[in-house]
GURO-583718 format. One record per atom (N, C-alpha, C): residue number from 1; atom name; residue in three letters; x, y, z. Coordinates in steps of 0.2 Angstrom, whole numbers, plus 5000, padded with zeros to 4 digits. Layout:
BEGIN
NUM, CA, ala, X, Y, Z
...
This chain:
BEGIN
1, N, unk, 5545, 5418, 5709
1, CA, unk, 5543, 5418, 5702
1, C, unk, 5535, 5418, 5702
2, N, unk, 5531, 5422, 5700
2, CA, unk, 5524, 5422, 5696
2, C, unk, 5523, 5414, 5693
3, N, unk, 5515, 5414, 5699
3, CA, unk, 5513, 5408, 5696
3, C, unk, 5507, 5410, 5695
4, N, unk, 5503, 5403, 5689
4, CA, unk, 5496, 5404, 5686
4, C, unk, 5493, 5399, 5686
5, N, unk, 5488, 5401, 5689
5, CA, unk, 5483, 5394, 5688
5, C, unk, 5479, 5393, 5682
6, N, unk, 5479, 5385, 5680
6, CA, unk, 5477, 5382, 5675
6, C, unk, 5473, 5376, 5678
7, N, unk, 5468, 5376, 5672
7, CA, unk, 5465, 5368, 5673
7, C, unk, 5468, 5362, 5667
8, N, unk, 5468, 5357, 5669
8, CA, unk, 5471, 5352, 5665
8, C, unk, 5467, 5348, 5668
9, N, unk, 5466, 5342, 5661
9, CA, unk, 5462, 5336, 5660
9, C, unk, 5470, 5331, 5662
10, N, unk, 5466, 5327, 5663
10, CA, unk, 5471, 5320, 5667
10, C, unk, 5469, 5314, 5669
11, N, unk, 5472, 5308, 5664
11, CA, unk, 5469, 5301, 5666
11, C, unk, 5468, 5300, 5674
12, N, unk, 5463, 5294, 5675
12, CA, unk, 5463, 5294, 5682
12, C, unk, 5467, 5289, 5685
13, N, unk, 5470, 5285, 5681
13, CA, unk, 5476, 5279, 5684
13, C, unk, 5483, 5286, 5683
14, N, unk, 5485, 5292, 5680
14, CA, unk, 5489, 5294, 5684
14, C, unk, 5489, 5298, 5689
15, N, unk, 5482, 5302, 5690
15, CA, unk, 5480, 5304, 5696
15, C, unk, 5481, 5302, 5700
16, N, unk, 5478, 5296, 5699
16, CA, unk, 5478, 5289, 5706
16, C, unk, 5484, 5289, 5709
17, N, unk, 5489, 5286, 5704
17, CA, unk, 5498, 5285, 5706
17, C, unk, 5502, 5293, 5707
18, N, unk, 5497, 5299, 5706
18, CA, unk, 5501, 5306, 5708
18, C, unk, 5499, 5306, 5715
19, N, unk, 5493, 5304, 5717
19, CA, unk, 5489, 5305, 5724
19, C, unk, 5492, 5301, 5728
20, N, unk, 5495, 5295, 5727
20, CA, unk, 5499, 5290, 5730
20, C, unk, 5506, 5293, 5731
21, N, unk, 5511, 5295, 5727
21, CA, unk, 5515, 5301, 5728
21, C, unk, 5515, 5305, 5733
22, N, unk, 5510, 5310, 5734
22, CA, unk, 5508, 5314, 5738
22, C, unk, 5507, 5315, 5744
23, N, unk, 5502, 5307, 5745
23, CA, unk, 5500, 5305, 5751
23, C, unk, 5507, 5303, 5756
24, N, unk, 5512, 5299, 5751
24, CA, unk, 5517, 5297, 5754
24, C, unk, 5523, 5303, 5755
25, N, unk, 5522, 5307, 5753
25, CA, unk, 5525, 5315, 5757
25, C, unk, 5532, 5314, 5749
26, N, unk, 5530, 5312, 5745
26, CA, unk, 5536, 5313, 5741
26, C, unk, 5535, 5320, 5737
27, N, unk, 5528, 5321, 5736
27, CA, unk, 5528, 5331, 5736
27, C, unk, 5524, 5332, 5739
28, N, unk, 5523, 5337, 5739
28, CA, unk, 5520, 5343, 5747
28, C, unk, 5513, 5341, 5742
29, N, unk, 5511, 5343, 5735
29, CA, unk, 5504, 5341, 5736
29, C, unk, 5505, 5342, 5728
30, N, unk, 5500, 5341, 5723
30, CA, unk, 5499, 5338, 5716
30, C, unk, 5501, 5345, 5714
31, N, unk, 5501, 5352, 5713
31, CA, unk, 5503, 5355, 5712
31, C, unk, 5512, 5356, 5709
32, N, unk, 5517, 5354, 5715
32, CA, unk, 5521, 5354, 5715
32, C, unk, 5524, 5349, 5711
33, N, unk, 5521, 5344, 5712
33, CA, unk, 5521, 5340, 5707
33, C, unk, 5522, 5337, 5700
34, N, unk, 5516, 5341, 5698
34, CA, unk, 5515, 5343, 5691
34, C, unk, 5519, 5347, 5687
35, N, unk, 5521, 5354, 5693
35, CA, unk, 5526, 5359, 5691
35, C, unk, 5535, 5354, 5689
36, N, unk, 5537, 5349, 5694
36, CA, unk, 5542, 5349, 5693
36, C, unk, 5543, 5342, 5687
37, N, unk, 5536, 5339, 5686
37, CA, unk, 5536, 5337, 5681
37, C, unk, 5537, 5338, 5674
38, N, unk, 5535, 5345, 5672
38, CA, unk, 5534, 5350, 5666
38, C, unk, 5540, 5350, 5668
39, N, unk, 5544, 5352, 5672
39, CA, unk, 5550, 5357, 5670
39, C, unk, 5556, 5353, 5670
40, N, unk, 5556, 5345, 5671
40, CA, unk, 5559, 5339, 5669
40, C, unk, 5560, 5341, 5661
41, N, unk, 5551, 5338, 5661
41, CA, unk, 5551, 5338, 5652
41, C, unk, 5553, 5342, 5648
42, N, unk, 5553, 5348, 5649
42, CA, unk, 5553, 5354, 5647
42, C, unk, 5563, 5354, 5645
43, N, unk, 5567, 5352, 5651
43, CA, unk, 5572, 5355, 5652
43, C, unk, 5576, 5346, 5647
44, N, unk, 5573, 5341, 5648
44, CA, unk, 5574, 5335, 5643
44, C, unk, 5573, 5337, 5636
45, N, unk, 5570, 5339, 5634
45, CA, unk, 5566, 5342, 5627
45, C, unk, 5572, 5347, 5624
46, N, unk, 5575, 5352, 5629
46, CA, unk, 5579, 5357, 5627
46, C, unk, 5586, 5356, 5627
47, N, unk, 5585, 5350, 5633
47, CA, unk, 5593, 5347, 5630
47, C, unk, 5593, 5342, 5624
48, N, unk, 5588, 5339, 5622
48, CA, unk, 5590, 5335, 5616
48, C, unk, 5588, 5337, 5610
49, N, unk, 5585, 5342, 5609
49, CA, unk, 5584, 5349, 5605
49, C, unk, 5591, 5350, 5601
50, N, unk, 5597, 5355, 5607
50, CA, unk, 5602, 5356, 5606
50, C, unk, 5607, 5350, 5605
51, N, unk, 5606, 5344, 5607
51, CA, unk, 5610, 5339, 5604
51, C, unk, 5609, 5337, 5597
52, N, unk, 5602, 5335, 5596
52, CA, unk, 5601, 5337, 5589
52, C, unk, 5605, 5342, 5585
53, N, unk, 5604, 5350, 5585
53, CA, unk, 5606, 5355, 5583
53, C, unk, 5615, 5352, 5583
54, N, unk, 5618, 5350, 5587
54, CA, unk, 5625, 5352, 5588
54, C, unk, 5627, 5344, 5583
55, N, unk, 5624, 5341, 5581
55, CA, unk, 5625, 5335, 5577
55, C, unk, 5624, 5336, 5571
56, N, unk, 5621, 5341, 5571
56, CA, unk, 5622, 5344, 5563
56, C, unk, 5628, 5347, 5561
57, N, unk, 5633, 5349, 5568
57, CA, unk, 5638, 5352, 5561
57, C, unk, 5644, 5350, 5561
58, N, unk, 5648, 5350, 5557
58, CA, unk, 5653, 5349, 5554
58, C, unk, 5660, 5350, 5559
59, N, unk, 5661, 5346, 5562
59, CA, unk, 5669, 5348, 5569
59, C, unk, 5673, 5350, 5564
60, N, unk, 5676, 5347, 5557
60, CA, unk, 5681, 5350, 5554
60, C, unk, 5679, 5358, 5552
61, N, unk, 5674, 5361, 5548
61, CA, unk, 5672, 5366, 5548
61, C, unk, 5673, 5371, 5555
62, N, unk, 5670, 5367, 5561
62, CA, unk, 5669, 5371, 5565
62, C, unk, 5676, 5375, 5567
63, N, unk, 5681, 5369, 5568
63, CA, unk, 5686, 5369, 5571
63, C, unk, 5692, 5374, 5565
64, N, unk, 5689, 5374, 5559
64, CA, unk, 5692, 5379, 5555
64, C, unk, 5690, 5385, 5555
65, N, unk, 5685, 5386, 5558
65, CA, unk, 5682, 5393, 5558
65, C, unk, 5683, 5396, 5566
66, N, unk, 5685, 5392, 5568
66, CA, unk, 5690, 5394, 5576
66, C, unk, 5697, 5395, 5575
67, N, unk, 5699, 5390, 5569
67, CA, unk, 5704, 5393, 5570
67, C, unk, 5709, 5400, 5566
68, N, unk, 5701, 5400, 5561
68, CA, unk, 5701, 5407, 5557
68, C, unk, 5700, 5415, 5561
69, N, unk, 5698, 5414, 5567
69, CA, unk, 5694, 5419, 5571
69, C, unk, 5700, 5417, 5575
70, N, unk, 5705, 5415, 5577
70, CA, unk, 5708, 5416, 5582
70, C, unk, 5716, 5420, 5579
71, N, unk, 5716, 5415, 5571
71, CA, unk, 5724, 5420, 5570
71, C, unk, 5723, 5425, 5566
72, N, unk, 5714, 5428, 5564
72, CA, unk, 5714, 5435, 5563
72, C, unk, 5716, 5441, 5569
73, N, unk, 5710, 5438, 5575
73, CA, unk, 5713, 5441, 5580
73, C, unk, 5719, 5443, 5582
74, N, unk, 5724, 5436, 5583
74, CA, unk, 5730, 5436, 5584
74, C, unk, 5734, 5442, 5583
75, N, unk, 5732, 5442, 5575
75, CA, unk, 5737, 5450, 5570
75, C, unk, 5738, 5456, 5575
76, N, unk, 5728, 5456, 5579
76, CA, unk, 5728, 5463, 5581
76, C, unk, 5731, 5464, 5588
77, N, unk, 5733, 5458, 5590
77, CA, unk, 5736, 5459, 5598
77, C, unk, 5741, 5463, 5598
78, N, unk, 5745, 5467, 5605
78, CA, unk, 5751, 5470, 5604
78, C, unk, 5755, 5466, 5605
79, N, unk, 5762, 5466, 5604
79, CA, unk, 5766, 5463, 5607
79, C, unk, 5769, 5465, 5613
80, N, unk, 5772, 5459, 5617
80, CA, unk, 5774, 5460, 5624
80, C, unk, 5777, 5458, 5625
């Protein structure tokens, strides 16, 4: 995958405790780090996004509109 370099601003007490990290071989170095930190957040934000969305709807409705869509379908199967 394409990568790009950025500059970012950063408190220096997390620095400190990422450098500590790093030094102790838990990532190969601040980079990797920081990547696999975003894509935590990233992929938490997206799951709790869609929990939100899926709390919105209605299980009777849904399950009525499944099982409107399934004995429409049904009509048009052949028999066997």
């Amino acid at each position: 995958m394409a990568t790009a370099k950025i500059a970012i601003s950063i408190e220096e007490d997390i620095l400190h405790r990422l450098d500590i990290l790093v030094k102790s071989r838990v990532f190969p170095n601040r980079s990797k780090a920081i990547q696999e930190a975003i894509r935590e957040k990233l992929n938490k934000v997206e799951q709790n996004r869609l929990a939100v969305e899926c709390a919105k709807l209605n299980p009777e409705f849904e399950q009525a509109l499944a099982d409107e869509g399934i004995s429409a379908e049904r009509e048009e199967w052949p028999e066997y």
